[in-house]
TORDREN-220625 format. One record per atom (N, C-alpha, C): atom name; y, x, z negated; residue number from 1. Coordinates in steps of 0.001 Angstrom, whole numbers, plus 500000, padded with zeros to 6 digits. Layout:
// residues N
{pt CA; {Y; X; Z}; NUM}
...
// end
This chain:
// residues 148
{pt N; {476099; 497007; 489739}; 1}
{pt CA; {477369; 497488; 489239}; 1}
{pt C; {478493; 496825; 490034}; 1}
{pt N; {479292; 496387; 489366}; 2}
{pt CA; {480759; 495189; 490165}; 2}
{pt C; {481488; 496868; 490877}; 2}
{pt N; {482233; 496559; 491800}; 3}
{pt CA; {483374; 497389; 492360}; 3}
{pt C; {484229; 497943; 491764}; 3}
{pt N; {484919; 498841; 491218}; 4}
{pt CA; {485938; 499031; 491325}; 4}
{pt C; {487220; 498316; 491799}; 4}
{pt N; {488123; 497929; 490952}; 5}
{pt CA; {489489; 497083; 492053}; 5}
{pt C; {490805; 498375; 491888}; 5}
{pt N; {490896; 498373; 492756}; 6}
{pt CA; {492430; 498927; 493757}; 6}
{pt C; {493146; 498632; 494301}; 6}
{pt N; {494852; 497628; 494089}; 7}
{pt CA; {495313; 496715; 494891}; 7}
{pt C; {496449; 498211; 495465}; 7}
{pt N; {496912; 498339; 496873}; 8}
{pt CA; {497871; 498970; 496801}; 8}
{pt C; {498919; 497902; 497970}; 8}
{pt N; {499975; 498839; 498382}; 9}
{pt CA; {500767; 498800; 499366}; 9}
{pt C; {500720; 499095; 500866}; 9}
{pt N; {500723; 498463; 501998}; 10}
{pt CA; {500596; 499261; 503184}; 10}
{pt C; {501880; 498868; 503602}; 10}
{pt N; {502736; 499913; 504226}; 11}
{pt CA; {504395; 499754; 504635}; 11}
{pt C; {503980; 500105; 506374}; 11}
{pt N; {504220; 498855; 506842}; 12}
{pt CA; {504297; 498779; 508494}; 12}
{pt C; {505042; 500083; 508896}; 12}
{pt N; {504448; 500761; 510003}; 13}
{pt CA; {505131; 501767; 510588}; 13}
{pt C; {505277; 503172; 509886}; 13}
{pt N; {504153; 503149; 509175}; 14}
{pt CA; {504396; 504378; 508108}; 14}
{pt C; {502840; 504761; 507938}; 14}
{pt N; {502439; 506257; 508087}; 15}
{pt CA; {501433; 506475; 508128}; 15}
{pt C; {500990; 505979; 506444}; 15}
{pt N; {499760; 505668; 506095}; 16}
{pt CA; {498814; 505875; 504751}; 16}
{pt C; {498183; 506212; 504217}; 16}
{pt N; {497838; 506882; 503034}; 17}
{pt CA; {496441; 507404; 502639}; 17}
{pt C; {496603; 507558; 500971}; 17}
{pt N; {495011; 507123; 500960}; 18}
{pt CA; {494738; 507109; 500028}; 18}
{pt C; {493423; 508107; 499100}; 18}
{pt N; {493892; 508391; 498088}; 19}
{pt CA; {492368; 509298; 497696}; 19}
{pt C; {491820; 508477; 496552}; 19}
{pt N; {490283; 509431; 496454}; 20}
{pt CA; {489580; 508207; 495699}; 20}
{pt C; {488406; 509552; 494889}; 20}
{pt N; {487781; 509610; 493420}; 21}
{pt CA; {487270; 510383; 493363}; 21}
{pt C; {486088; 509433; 492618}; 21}
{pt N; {484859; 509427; 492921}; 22}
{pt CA; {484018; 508095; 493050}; 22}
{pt C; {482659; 509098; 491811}; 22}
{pt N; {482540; 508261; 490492}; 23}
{pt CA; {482258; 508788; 489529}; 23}
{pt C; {480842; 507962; 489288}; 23}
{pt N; {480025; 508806; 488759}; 24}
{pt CA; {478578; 508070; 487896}; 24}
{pt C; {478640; 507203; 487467}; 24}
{pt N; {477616; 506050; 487245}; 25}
{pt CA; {477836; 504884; 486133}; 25}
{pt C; {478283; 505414; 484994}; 25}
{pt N; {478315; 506533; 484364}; 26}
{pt CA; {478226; 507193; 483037}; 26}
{pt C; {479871; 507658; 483021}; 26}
{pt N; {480699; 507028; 484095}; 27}
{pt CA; {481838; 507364; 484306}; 27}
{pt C; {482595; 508648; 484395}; 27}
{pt N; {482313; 509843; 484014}; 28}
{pt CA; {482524; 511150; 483795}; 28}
{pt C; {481515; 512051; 484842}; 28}
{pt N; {480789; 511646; 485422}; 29}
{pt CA; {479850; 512848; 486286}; 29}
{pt C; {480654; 511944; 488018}; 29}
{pt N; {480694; 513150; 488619}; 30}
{pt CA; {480798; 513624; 490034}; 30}
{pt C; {479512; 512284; 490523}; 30}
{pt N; {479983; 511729; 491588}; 31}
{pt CA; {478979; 510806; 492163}; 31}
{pt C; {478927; 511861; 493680}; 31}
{pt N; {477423; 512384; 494242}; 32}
{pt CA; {477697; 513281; 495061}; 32}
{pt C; {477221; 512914; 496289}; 32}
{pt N; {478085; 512657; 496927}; 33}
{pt CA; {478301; 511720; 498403}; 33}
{pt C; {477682; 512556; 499230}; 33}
{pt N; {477136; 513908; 499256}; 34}
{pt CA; {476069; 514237; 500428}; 34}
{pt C; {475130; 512892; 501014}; 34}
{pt N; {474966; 513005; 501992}; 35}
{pt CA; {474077; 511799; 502683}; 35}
{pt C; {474736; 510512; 503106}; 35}
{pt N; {475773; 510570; 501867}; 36}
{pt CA; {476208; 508856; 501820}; 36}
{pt C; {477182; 508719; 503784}; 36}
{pt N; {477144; 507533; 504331}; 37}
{pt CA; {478197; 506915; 505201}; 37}
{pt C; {479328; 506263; 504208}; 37}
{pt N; {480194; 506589; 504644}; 38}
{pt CA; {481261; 505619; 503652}; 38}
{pt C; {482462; 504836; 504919}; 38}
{pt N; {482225; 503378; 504950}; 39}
{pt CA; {483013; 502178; 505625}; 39}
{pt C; {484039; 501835; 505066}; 39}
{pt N; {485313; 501797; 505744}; 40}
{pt CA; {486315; 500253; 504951}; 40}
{pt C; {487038; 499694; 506292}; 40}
{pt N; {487416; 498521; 505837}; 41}
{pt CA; {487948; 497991; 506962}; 41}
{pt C; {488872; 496899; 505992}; 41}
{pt N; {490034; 496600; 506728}; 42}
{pt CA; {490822; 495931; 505833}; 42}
{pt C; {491118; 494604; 506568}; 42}
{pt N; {490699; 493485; 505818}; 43}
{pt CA; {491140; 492130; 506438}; 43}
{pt C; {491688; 491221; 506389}; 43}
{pt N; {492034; 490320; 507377}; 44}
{pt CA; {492649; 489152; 506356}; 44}
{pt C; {492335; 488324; 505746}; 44}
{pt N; {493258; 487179; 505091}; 45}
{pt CA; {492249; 486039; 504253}; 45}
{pt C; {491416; 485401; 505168}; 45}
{pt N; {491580; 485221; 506585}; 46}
{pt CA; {490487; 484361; 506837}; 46}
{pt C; {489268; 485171; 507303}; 46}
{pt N; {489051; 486233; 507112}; 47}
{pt CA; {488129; 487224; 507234}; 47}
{pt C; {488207; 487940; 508303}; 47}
{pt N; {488697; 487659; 509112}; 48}
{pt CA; {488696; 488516; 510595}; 48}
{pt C; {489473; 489990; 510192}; 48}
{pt N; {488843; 490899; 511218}; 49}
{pt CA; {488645; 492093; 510729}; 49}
{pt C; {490856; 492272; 511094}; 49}
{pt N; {491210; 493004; 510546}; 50}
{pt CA; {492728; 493562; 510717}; 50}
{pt C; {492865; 495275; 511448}; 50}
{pt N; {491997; 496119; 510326}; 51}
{pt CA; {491599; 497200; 510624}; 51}
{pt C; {490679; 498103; 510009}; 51}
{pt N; {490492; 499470; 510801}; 52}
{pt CA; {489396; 499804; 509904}; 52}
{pt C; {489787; 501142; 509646}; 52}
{pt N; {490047; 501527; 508148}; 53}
{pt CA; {490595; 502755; 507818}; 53}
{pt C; {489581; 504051; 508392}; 53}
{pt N; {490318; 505236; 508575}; 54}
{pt CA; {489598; 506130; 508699}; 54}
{pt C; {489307; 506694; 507269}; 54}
{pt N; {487407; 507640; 507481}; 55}
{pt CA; {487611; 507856; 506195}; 55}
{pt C; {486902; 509507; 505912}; 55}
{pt N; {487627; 510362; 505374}; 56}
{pt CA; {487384; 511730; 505386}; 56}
{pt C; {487260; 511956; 503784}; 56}
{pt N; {485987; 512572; 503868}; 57}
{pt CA; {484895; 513214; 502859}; 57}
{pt C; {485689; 514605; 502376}; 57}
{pt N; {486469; 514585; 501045}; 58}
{pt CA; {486909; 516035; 500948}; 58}
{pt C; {486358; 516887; 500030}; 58}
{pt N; {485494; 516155; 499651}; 59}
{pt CA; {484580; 517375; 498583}; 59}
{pt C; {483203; 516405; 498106}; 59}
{pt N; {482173; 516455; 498797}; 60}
{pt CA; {481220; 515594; 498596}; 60}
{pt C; {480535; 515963; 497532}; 60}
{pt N; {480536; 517154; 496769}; 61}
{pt CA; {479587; 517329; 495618}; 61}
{pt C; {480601; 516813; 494572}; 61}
{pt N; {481473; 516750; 494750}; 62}
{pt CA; {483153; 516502; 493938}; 62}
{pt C; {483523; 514910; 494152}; 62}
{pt N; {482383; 514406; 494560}; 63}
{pt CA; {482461; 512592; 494864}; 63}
{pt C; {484261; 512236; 495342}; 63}
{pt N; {484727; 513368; 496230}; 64}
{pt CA; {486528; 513023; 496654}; 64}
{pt C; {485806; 512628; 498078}; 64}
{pt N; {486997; 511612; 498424}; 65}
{pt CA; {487198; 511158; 499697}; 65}
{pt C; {489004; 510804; 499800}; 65}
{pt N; {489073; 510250; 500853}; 66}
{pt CA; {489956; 509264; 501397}; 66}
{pt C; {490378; 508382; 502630}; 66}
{pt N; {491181; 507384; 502339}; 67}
{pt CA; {491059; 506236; 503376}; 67}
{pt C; {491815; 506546; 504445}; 67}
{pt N; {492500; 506541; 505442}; 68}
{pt CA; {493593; 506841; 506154}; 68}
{pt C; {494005; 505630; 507388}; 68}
{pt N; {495099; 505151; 507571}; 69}
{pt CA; {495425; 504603; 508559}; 69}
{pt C; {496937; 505440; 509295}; 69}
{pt N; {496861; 505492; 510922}; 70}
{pt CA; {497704; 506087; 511742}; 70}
{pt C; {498638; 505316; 511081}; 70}
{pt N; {500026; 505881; 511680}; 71}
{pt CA; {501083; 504541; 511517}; 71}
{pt C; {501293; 503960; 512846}; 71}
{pt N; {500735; 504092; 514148}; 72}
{pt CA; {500367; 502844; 515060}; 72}
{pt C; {499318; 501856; 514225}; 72}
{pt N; {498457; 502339; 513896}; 73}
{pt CA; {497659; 501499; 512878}; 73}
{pt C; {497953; 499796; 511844}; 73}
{pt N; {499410; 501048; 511289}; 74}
{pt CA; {500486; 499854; 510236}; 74}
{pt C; {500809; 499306; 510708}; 74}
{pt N; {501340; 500195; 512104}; 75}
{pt CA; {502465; 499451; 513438}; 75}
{pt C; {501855; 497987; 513897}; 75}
{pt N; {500582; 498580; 514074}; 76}
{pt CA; {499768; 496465; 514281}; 76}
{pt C; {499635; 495795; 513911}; 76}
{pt N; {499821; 496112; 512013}; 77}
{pt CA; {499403; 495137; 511259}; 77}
{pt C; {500606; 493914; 511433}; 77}
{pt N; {500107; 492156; 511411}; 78}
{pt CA; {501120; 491102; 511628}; 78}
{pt C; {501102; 490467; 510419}; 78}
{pt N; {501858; 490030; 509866}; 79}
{pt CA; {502390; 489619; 508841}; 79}
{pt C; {501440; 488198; 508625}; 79}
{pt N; {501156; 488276; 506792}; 80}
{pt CA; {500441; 487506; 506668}; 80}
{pt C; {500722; 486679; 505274}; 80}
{pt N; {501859; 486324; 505497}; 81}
{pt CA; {502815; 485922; 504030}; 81}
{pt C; {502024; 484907; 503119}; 81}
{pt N; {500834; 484050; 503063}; 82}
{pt CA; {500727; 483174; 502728}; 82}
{pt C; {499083; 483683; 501981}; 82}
{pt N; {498635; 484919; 502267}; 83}
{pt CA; {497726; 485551; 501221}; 83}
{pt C; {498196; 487513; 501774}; 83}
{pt N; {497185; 487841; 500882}; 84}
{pt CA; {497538; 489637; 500800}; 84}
{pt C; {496005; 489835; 501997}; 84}
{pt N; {496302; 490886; 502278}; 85}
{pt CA; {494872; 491669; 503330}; 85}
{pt C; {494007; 491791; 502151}; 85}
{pt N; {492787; 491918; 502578}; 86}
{pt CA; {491840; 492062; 501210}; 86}
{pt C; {490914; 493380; 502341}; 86}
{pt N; {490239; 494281; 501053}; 87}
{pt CA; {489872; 495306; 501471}; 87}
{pt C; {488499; 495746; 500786}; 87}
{pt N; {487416; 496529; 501395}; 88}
{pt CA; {486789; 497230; 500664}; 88}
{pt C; {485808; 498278; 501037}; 88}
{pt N; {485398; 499264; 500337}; 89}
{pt CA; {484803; 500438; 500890}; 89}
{pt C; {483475; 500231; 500260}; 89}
{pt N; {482407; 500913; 501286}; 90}
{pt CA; {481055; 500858; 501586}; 90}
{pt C; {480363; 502132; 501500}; 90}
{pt N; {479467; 501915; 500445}; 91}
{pt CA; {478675; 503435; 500683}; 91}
{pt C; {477109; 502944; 501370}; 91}
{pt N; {476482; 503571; 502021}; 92}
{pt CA; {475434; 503655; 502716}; 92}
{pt C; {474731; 504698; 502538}; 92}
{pt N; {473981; 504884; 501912}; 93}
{pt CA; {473162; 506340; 501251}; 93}
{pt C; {471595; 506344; 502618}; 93}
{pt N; {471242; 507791; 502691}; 94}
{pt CA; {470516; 508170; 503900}; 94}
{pt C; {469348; 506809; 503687}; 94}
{pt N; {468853; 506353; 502630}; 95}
{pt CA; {467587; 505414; 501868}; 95}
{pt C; {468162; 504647; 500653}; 95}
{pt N; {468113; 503520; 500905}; 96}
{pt CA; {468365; 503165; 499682}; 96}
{pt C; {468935; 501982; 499952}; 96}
{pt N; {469593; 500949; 499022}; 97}
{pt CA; {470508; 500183; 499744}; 97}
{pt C; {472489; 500096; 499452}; 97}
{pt N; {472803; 499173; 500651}; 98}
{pt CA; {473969; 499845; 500553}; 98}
{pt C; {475111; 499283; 499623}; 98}
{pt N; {476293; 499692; 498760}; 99}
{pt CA; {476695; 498979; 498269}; 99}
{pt C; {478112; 499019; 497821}; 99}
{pt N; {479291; 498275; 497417}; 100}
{pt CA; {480632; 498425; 497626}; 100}
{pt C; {480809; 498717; 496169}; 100}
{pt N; {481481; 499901; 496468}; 101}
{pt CA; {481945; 500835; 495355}; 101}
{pt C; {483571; 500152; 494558}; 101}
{pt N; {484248; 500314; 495897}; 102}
{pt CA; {485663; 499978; 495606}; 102}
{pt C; {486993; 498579; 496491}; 102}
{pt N; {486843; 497726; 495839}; 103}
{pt CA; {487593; 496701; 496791}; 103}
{pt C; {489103; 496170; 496043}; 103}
{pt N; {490070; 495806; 497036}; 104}
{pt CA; {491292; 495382; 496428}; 104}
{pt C; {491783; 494241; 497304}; 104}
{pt N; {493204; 494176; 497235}; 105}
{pt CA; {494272; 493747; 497886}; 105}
{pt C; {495207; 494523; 498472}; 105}
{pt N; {495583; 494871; 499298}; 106}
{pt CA; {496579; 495285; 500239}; 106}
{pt C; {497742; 494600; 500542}; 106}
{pt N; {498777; 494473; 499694}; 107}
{pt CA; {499984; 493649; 499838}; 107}
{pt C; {500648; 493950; 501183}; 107}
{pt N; {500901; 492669; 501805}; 108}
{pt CA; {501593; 492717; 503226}; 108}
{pt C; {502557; 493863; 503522}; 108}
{pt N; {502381; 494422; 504070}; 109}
{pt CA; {503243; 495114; 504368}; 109}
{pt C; {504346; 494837; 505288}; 109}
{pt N; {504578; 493988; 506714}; 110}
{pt CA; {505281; 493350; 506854}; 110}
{pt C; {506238; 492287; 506092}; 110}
{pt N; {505646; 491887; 505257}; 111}
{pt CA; {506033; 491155; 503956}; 111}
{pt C; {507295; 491937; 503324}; 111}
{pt N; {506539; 493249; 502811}; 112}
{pt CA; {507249; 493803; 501591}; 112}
{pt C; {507882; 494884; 502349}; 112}
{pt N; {507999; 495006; 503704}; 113}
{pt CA; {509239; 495579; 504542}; 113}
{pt C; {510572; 495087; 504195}; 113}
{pt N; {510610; 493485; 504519}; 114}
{pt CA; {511653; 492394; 504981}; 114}
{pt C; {511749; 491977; 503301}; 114}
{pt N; {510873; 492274; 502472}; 115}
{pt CA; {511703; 492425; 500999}; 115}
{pt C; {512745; 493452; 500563}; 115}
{pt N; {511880; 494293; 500932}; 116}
{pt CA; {512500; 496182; 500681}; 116}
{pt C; {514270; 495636; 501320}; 116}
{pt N; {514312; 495298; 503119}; 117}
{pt CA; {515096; 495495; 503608}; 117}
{pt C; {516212; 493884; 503054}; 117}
{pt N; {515736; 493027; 502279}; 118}
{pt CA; {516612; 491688; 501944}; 118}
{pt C; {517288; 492433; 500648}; 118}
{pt N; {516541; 492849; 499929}; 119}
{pt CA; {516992; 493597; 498680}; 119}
{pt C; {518028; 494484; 499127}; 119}
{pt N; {518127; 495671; 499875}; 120}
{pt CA; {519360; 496461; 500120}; 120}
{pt C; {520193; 495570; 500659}; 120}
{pt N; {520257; 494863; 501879}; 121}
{pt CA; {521193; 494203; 502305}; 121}
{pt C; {521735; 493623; 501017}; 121}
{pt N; {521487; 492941; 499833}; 122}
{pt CA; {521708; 492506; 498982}; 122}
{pt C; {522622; 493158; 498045}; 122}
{pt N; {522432; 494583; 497916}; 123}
{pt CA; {522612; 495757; 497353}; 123}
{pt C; {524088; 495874; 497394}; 123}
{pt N; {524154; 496182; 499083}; 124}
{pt CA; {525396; 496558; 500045}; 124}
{pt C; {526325; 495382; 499851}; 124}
{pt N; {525573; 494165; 499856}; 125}
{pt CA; {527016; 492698; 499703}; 125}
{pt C; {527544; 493199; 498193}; 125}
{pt N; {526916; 493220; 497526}; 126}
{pt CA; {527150; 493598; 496099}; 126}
{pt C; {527939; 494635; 496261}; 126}
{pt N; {528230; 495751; 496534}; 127}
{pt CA; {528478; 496911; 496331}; 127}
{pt C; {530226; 496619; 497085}; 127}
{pt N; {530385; 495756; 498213}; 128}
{pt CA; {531550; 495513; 498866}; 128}
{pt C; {532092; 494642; 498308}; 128}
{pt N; {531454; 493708; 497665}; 129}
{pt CA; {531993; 492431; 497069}; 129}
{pt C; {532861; 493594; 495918}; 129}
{pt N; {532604; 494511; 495126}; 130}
{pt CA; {532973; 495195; 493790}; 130}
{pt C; {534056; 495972; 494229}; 130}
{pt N; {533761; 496844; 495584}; 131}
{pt CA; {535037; 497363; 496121}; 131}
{pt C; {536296; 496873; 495996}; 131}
{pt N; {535805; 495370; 497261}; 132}
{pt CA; {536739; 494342; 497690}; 132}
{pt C; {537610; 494267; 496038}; 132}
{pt N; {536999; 493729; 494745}; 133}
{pt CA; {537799; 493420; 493990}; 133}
{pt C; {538171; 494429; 493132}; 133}
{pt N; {537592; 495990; 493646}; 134}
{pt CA; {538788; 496758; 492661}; 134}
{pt C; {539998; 497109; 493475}; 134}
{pt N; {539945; 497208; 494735}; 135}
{pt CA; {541115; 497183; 495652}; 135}
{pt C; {541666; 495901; 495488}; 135}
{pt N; {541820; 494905; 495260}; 136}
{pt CA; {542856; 493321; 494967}; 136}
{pt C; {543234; 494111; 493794}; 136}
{pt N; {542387; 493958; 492693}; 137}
{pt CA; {543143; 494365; 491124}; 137}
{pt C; {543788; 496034; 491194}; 137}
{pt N; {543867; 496705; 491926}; 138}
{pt CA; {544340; 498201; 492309}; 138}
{pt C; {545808; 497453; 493105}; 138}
{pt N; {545983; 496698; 493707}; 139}
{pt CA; {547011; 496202; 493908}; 139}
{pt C; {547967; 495123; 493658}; 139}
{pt N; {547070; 494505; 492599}; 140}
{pt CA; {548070; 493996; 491656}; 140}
{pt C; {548639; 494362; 491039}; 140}
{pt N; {547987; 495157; 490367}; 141}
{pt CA; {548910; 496733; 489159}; 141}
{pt C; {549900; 496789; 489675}; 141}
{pt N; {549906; 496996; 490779}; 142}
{pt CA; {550926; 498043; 492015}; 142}
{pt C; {551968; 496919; 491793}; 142}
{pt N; {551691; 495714; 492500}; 143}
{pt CA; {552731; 494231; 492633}; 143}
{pt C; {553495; 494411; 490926}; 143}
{pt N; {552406; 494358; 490173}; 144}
{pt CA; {553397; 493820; 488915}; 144}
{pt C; {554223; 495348; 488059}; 144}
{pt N; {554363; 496226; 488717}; 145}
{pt CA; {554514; 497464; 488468}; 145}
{pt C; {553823; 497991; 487243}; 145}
{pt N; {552841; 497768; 487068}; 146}
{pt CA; {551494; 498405; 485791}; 146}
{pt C; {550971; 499562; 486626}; 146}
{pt N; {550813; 500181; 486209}; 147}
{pt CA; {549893; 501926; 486273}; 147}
{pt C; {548874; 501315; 487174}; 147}
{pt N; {548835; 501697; 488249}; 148}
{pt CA; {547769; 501554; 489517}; 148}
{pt C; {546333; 502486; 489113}; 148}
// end
């Protein structure tokens, strides 16, 4: 059975989490994670490990979990503009063999900080630039004696 794909967001300096409710091949039945270990670790393109989410079991007959990273965690992650973190989670059943349920992309988050923060700055020039010219034309009125 191929993975599951899940691309999300990780925002540096900000705690994360994610939930996940992990279903039968038959898509509709509870997959029931008693026994199972469940791994993820998130890396970069050149494979070296970045980090490794924590991961808490919230209803194992109810196939719920989720991923979690601290935000010292985010806080480490270093910017990796030239591919996304790639990610994926591992089930390990008591017998059996083991196998990846769910994998994605993790868009930089350092990345899409210094977007977030180019975009407002962007926002704000905009927003003064519009001021700036209703105060000139608010005082031209005034100069040519027209209704201010």
């Amino acid at each position: 059975m191929a993975p599951g794909i899940d691309n999300f967001t990780i925002y540096q300096w900000s705690t994360f989490e994610r939930s996940y409710a992990v279903k039968q091949s038959d898509g509709i039945t509870a997959m029931d994670l008693t026994g199972y270990t469940i791994t993820s670790q998130l890396r970069k393109a050149s494979g070296a490990l970045a980090v490794t989410f924590t991961i808490t079991v919230t209803n194992a007959a109810g196939g719920l979990f989720k991923i979690a990273l601290t935000d010292e965690q985010t806080g480490a992650l270093t910017p990796n503009t030239f591919s996304d973190h790639e990610y994926d989670i591992k089930f390990a059943p008591l017998s059996g063999v083991d196998f990846r349920a769910i994998e994605g992309d993790a868009l930089d988050a350092v990345f899409q900080r210094e977007l977030d923060h180019g975009a407002l700055g962007l926002l704000d020039h905009v927003h003064r630039t519009r001021m700036h010219h209703r105060e000139r034309d608010r005082h031209a009125r005034q100069a040519y004696g027209r209704n201010a």
